[in-house]
C-alpha positions in Angstrom: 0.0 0.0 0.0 2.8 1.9 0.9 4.6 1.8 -2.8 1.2 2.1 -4.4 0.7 6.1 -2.8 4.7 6.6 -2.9 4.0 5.9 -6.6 0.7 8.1 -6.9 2.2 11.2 -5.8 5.5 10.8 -7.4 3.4 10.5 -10.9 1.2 13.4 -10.0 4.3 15.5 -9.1 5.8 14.3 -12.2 2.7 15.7 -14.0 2.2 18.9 -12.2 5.9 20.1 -12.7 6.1 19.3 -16.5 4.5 22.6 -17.4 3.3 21.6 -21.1 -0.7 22.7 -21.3 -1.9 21.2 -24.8 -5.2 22.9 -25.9 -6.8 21.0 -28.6 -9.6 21.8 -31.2 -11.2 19.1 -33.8 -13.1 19.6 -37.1 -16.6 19.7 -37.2 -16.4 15.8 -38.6 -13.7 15.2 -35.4 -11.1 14.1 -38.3 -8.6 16.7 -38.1 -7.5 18.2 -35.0 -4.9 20.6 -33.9 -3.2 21.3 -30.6 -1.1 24.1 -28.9 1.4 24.0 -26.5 2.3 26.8 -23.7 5.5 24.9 -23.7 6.9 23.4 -26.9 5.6 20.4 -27.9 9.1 19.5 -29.2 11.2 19.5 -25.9 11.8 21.5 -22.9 12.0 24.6 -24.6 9.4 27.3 -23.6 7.7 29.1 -26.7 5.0 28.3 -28.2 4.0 25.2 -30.4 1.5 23.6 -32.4 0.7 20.2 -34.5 -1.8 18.4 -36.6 -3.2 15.4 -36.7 -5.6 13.9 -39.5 -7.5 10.6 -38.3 -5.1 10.6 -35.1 -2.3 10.3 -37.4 0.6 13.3 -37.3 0.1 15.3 -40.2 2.1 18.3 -39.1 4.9 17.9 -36.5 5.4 20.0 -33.4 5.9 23.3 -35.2 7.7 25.8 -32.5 6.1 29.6 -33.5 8.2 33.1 -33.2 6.9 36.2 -34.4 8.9 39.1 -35.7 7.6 42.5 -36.0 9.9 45.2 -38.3 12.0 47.4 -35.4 10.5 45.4 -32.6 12.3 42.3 -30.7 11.6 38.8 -31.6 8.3 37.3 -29.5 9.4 33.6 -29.3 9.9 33.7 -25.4 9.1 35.0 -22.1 5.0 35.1 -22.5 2.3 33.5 -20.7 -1.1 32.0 -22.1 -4.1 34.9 -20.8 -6.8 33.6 -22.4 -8.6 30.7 -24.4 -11.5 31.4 -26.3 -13.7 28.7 -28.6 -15.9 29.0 -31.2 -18.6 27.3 -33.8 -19.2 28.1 -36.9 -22.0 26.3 -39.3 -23.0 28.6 -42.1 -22.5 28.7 -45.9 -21.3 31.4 -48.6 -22.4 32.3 -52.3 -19.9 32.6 -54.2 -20.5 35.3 -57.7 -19.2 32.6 -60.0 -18.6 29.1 -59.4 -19.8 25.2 -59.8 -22.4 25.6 -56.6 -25.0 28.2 -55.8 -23.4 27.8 -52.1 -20.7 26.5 -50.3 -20.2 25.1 -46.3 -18.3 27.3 -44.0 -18.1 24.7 -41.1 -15.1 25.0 -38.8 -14.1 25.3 -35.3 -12.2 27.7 -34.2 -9.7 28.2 -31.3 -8.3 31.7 -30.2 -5.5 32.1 -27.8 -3.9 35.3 -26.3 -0.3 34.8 -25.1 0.9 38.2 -23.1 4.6 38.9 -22.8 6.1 38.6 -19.6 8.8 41.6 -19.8 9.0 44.9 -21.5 6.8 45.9 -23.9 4.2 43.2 -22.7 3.0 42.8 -26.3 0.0 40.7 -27.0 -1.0 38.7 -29.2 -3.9 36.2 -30.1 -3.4 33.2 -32.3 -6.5 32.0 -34.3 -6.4 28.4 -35.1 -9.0 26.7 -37.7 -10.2 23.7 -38.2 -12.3 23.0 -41.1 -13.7 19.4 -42.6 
């Protein structure tokens, strides 16, 4: 009994301290879905990260993200995940020419706001897709 709770918390302090928070979003059809790390999905770095799976296969490795700005510093470090929004959308769209008189515009959608941690405190939010 002893080695069975010496065990539990050395798993759930194992789990706690690794940092990495993967949010995930699916397509409407649950085929294709995409995830982002707060912590790189590719190691212990910390920046930001994303992948993409088709039918819970990889389609897109862990791709780390940095964002450059003309005359301002590179945004690949030192920022903090403030905010998670999720959306629907089911709708459709005519185009003016075309094969169809309309066309699905089914997605989900996943914004997130990462905040910089030291001077300028620049923010930004990331708007990930996913259609069928």
């Amino acid at each position: 009994m002893k080695k069975i709770l010496i065990s539990f918390i050395v798993l759930f302090l194992f789990l706690s301290l690794s940092g990495t928070v993967v949010q995930k979003i699916s397509s409407p059809d649950s085929r294709i879905r995409i995830e982002f790390a707060a912590d790189s999905l590719r190691g212990p770095q910390s920046v930001p990260a994303y992948q993409v799976f088709y039918e819970d296969k990889v389609f897109l490795r862990p791709s780390v993200m940095g964002f450059e700005f003309a005359g301002q510093p590179i945004f690949n470090t030192c920022f903090r995940v403030t905010g998670i929004r999720t959306k629907e959308n089911r709708n459709s769209w005519k185009p003016l020419y075309g094969e169809k008189a309309t066309y699905p515009d089914n997605y989900n959608e996943m914004g997130i706001t990462i905040t910089e941690t030291i001077l300028p405190f620049r923010i930004l939010r990331i708007i990930f897709r996913a259609y069928n």
